[in-house]
MIMAR-222258 format. One record per residue (C-alpha): residue number from 1; residue in one letter; x, y, z. Coordinates in Angstrom, 3 decimals. Layout:
# residues N
NUM/A/X/Y/Z
...
//
This chain:
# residues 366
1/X/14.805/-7.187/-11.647
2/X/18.488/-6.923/-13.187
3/X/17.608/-2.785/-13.814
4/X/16.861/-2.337/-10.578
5/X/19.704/-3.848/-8.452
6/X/21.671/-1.827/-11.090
7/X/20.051/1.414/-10.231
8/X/20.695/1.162/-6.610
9/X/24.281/0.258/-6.825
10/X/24.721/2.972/-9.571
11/X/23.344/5.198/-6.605
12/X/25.636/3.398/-3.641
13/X/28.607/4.427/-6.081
14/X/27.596/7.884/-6.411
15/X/26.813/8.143/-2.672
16/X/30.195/5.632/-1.816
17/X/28.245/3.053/-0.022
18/X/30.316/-0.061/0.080
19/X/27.238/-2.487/1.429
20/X/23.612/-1.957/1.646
21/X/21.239/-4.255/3.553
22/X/17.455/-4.590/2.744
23/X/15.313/-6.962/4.937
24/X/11.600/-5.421/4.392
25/X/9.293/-8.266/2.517
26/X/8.293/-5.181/0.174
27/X/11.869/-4.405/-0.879
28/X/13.062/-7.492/-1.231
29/X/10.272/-8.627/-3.691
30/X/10.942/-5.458/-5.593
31/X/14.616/-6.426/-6.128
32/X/14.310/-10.005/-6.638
33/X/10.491/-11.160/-7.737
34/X/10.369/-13.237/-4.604
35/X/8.018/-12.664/-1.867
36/X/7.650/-14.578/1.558
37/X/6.861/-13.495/5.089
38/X/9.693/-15.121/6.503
39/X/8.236/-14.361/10.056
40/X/10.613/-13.909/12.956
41/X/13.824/-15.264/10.593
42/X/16.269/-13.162/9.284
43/X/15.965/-12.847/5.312
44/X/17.650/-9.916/3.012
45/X/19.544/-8.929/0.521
46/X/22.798/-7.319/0.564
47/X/24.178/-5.323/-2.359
48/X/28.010/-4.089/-2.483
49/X/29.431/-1.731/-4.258
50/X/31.974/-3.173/-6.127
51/X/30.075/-7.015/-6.316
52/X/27.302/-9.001/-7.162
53/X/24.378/-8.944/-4.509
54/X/23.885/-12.094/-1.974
55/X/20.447/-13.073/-0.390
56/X/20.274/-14.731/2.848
57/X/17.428/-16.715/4.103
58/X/15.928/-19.521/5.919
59/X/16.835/-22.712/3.908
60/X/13.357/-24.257/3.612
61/X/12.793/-20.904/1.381
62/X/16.033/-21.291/-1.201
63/X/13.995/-23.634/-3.994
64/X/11.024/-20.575/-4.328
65/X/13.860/-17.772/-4.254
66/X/15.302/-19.981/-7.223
67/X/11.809/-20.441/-8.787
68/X/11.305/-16.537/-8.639
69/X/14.338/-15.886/-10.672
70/X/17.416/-15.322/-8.329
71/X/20.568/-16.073/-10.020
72/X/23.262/-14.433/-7.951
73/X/24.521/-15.955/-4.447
74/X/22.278/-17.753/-1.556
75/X/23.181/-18.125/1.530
76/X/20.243/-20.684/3.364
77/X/20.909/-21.308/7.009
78/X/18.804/-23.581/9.014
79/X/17.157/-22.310/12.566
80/X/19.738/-23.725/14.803
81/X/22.089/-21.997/12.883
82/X/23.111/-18.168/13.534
83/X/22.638/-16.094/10.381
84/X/24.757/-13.660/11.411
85/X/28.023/-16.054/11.413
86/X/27.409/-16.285/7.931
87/X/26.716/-12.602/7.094
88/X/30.033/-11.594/9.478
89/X/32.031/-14.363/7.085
90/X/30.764/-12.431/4.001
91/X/32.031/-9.087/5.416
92/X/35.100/-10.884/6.145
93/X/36.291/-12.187/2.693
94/X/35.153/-8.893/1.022
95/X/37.348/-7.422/3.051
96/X/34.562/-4.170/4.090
97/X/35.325/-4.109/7.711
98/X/36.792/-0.611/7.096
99/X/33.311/0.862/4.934
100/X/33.113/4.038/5.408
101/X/29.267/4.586/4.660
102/X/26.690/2.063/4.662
103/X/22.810/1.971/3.852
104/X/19.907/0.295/5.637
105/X/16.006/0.547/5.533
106/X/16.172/2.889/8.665
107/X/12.474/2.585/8.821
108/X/12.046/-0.743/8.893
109/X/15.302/-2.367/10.652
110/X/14.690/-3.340/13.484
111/X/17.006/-1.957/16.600
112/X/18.435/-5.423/17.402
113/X/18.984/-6.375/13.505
114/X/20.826/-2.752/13.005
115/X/22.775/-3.352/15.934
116/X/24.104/-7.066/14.492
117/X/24.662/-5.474/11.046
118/X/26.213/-2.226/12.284
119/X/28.565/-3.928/14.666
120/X/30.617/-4.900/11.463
121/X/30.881/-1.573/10.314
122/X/32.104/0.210/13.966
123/X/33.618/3.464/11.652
124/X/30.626/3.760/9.023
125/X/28.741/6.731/8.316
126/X/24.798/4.943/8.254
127/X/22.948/6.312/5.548
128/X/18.889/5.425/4.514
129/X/17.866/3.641/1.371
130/X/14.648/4.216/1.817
131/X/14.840/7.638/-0.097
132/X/16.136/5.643/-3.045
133/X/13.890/2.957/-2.734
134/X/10.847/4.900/-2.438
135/X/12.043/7.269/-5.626
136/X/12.444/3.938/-8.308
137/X/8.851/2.500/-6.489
138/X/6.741/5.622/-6.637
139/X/6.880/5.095/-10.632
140/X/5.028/1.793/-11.515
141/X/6.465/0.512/-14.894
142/X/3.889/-1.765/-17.127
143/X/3.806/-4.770/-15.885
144/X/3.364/-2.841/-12.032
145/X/0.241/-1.091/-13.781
146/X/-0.822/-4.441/-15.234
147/X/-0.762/-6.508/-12.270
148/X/-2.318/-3.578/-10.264
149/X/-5.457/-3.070/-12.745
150/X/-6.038/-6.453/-12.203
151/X/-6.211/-6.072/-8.318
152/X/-8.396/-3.099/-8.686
153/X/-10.777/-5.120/-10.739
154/X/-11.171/-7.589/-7.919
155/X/-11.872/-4.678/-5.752
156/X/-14.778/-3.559/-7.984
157/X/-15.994/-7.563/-7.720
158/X/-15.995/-7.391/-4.024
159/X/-17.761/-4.238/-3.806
160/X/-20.577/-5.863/-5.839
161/X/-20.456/-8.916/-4.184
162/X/-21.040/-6.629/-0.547
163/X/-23.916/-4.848/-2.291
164/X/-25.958/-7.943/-3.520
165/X/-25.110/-9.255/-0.079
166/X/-27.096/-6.963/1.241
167/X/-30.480/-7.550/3.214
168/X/-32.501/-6.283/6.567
169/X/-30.924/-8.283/9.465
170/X/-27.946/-9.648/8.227
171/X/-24.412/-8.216/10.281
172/X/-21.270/-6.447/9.036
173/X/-19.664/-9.746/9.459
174/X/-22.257/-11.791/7.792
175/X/-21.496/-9.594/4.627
176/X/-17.633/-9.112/5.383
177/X/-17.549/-13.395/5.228
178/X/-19.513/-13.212/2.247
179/X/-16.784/-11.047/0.239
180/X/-14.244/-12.359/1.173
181/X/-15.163/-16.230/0.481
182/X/-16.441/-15.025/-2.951
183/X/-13.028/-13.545/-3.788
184/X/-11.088/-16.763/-2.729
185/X/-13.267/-18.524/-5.231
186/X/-11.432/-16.095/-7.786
187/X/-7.918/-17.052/-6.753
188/X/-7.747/-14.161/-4.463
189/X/-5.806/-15.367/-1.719
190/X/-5.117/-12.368/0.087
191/X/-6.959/-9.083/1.126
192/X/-4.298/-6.131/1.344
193/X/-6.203/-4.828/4.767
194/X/-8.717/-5.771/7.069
195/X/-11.845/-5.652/4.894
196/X/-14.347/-2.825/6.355
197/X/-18.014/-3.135/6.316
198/X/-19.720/-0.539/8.162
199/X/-23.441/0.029/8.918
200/X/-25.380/2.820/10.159
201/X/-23.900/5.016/12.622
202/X/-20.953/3.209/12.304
203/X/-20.067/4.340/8.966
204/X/-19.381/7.246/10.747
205/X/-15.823/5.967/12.211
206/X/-13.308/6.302/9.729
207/X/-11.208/3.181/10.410
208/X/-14.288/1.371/12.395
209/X/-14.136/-2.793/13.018
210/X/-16.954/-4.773/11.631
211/X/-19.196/-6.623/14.065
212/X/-22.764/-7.996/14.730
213/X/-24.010/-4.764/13.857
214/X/-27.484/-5.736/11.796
215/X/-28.458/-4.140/8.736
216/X/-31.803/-1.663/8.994
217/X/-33.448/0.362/6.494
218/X/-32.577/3.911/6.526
219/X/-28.480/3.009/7.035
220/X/-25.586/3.839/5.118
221/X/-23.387/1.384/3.782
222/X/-19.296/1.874/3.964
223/X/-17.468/-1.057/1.978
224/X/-13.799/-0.958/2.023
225/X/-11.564/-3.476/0.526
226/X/-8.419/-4.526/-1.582
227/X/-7.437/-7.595/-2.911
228/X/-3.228/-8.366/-2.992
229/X/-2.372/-9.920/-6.474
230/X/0.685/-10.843/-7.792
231/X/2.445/-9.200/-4.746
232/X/0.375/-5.798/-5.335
233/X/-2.481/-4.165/-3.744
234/X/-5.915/-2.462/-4.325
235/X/-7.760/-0.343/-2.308
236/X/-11.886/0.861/-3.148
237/X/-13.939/2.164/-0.839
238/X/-17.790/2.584/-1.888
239/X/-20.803/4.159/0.425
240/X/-24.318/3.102/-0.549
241/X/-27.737/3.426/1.229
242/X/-30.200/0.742/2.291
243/X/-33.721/1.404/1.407
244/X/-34.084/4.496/1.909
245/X/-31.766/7.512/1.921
246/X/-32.483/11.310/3.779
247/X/-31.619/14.811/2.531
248/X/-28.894/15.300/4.936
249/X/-27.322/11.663/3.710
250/X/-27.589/12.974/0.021
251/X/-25.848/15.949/0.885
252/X/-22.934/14.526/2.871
253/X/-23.023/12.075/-0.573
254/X/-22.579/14.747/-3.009
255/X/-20.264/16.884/-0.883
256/X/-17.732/13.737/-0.783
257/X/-18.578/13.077/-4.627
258/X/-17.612/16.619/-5.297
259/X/-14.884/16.626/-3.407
260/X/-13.417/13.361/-4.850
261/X/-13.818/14.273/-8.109
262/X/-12.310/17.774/-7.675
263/X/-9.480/15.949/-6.463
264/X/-8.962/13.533/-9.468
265/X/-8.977/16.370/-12.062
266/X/-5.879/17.651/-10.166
267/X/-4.097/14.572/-10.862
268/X/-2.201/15.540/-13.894
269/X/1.601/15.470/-14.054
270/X/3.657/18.384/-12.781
271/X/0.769/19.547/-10.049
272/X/1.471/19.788/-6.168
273/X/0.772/16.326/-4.248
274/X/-0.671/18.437/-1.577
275/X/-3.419/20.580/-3.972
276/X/-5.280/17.203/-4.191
277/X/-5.776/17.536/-0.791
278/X/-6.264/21.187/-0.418
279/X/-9.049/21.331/-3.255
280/X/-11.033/18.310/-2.054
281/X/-10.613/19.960/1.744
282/X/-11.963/23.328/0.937
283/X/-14.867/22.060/-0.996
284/X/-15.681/19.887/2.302
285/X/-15.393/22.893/4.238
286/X/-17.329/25.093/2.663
287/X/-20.005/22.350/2.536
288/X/-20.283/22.769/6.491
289/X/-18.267/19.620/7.157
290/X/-14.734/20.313/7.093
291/X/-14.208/19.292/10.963
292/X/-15.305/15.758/9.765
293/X/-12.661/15.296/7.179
294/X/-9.920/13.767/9.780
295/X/-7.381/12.355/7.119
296/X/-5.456/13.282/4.162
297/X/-6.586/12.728/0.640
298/X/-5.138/9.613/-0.069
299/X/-1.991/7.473/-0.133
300/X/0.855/6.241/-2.683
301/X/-0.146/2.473/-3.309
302/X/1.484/-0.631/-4.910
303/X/3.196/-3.480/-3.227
304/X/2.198/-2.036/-0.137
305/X/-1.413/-0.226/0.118
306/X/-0.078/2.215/2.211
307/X/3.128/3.339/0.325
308/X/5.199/6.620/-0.681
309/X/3.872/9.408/-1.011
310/X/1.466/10.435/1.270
311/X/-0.919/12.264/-0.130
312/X/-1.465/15.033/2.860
313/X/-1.911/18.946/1.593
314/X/1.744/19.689/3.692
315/X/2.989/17.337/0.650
316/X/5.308/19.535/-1.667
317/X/6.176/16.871/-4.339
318/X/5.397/16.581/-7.453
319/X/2.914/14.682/-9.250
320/X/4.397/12.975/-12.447
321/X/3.357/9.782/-14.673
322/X/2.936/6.350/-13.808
323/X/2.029/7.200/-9.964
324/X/-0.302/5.140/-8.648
325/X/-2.301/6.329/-5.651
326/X/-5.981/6.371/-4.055
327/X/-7.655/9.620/-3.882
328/X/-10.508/8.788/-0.821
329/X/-12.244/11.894/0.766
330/X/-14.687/11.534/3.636
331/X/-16.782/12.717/5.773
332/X/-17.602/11.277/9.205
333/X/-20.574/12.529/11.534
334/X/-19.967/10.390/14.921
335/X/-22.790/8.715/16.258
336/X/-24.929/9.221/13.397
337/X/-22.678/7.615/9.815
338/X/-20.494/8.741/7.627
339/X/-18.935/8.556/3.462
340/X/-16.555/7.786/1.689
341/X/-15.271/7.235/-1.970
342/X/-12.063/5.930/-2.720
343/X/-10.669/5.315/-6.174
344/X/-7.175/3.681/-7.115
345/X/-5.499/6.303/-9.593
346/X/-3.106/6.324/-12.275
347/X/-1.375/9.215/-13.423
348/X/-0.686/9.406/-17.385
349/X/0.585/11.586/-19.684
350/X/-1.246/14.184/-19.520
351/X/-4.140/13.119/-16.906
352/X/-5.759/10.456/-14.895
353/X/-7.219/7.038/-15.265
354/X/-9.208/5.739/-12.373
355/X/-8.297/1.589/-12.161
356/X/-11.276/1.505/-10.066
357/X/-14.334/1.422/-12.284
358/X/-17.573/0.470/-9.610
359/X/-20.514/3.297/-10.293
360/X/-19.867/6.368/-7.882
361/X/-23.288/7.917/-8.027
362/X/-25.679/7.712/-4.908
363/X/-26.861/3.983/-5.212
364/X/-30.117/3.352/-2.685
365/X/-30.395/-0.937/-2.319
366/X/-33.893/-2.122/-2.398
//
């Protein structure tokens, strides 16, 4: 954690920002190893410039910040108290009233909170850290990679635990419950989204909400899922058929599987973010199904499963090693069902490694 509070206040020297504040759950586990949801209470950590970093938070949290590792000042303040008395007295004996630049999560902060903070500061220029932020995150180090391997093979376990789930008349949620309570049994005590399972014609919504929907023959199966482990996420999506499986089904099937795996061999260090797209999008579209692709390629993942960069074809970045991302084309026929495959990827040296291992070819359940 040390080497990355130093790389940000290496950066708010070069930029002259005398104080940054960070209050997102995500960034504030990336600096410190310490993750809560601290609800509606203020909790963050400033940094300064010239001095060592102070975390405020509720006081019934201060013995698990300690247990994670924190070893510079806490400031715990208890919910009759005002936490911004004690962040004003802070400004006060650092003498910073007069900053002239200061840094906040501008996407995250919210109006009131920026108004508290920037009422110190009335002749500061108000620059984002998220740029920074999102720079040091976008490259997981090993123990990232570790952690997030792991996740994605709970992922693959849930996926098989939907699929032998699976029988004529039992619902979405039926399944959904079943997945879920099977991955608690394995420690897993959070899902990192709203676990999908999708029969039928309503496969064919690309975000759709499970329900009493009962399994027939002759559906599609969408599963997707992610499990949150050590403070990181995983994110598989798997299509399957139930009994039986038509020639327009194994075509949209292939199509996606071409598509996806198009996309993959694109993943190699110094390529264009947005070619991932672009490839995967034109073999949809020649395919006959390109107006039933709706969403980009895929999306940067790690402590958040929807994190920098997003993985859209207007994306002009550049791929480079220890990335982790999902690559997830689709295609989505309303009314009638829809596929997807979604795989959690790593970038290496000089290629790919999918973390998500489940089977991708066309599997009919019997």
């Amino acid at each position: 954690m040390q080497e990355r509070l130093t790389k940000v206040t290496e950066w708010m020297n070069e930029k002259n920002i005398e104080v940054a504040f960070l209050n997102s759950t995500e960034n504030v586990f990336y600096l410190s190893n310490f993750y809560t949801d601290p609800h509606e209470r203020l909790m963050g950590i400033f940094l300064f410039k010239q001095a060592q970093p102070v975390f405020i938070l509720p006081a019934m949290e201060v013995g698990q910040l300690k247990n994670a590792g924190w070893e510079y000042e806490i400031i715990g303040y208890s919910d009759h108290e005002n936490p911004w008395k004690f962040i004003e007295a802070i400004i006060q004996k650092k003498q910073l009233e007069k900053a002239e630049a200061v840094a906040i999560e501008k996407d995250v902060l919210t109006y009131r909170r920026s108004e508290e903070f920037l009422s110190f500061f009335p002749e500061a220029k108000v620059i984002s850290v998220e740029e920074k932020l999102n720079a040091m995150r976008v490259v997981k180090d090993n123990e990232e990679i570790s952690i997030i391997r792991r996740a994605a093979n709970m992922a693959d376990y849930g996926v098989q635990v939907g699929i032998d789930a699976l029988e004529e008349g039992i619902s979405e949620m039926e399944v959904l419950a079943t997945i879920e309570f099977e991955l608690k049994k394995k420690g897993i005590r959070e899902m990192s989204f709203s676990t999908m399972v999708l029969f039928g014609e309503k496969s064919g919504d690309p975000h759709g909400n499970p329900g009493d929907r009962m399994l027939n023959a002759g559906d599609m199966v969408l599963f997707d899922l992610g499990v949150v482990m050590d403070g990181y996420c995983s994110d598989i999506t798997r299509t399957v058929a139930f009994k039986s499986v038509t020639d327009k089904q194994k075509d949209m099937y292939q199509t996606v599987l071409k598509a996806e795996q198009a996309s993959l061999e694109k993943s190699k260090p110094g390529n264009r973010i947005g070619d991932l797209d672009k490839v995967a999008r034109n073999i949809i579209t020649e395919a006959g199904y390109g107006d039933y692709f709706p969403h980009r390629i895929g999306h940067g993942m790690g402590i958040n499963v929807h994190e920098f960069p997003s993985m859209s074809h207007l994306n002009d970045g550049i791929i480079t090693e220890g990335m982790v991302y999902t690559i997830e084309p689709g295609i989505y026929l309303p009314g009638i069902g829809g596929v997807r495959i979604e795989d959690d990827v790593l970038v290496t040296m000089d290629g790919y490694e999918t973390l998500t291992k489940f089977p991708k070819e066309l599997q009919i359940i019997e």
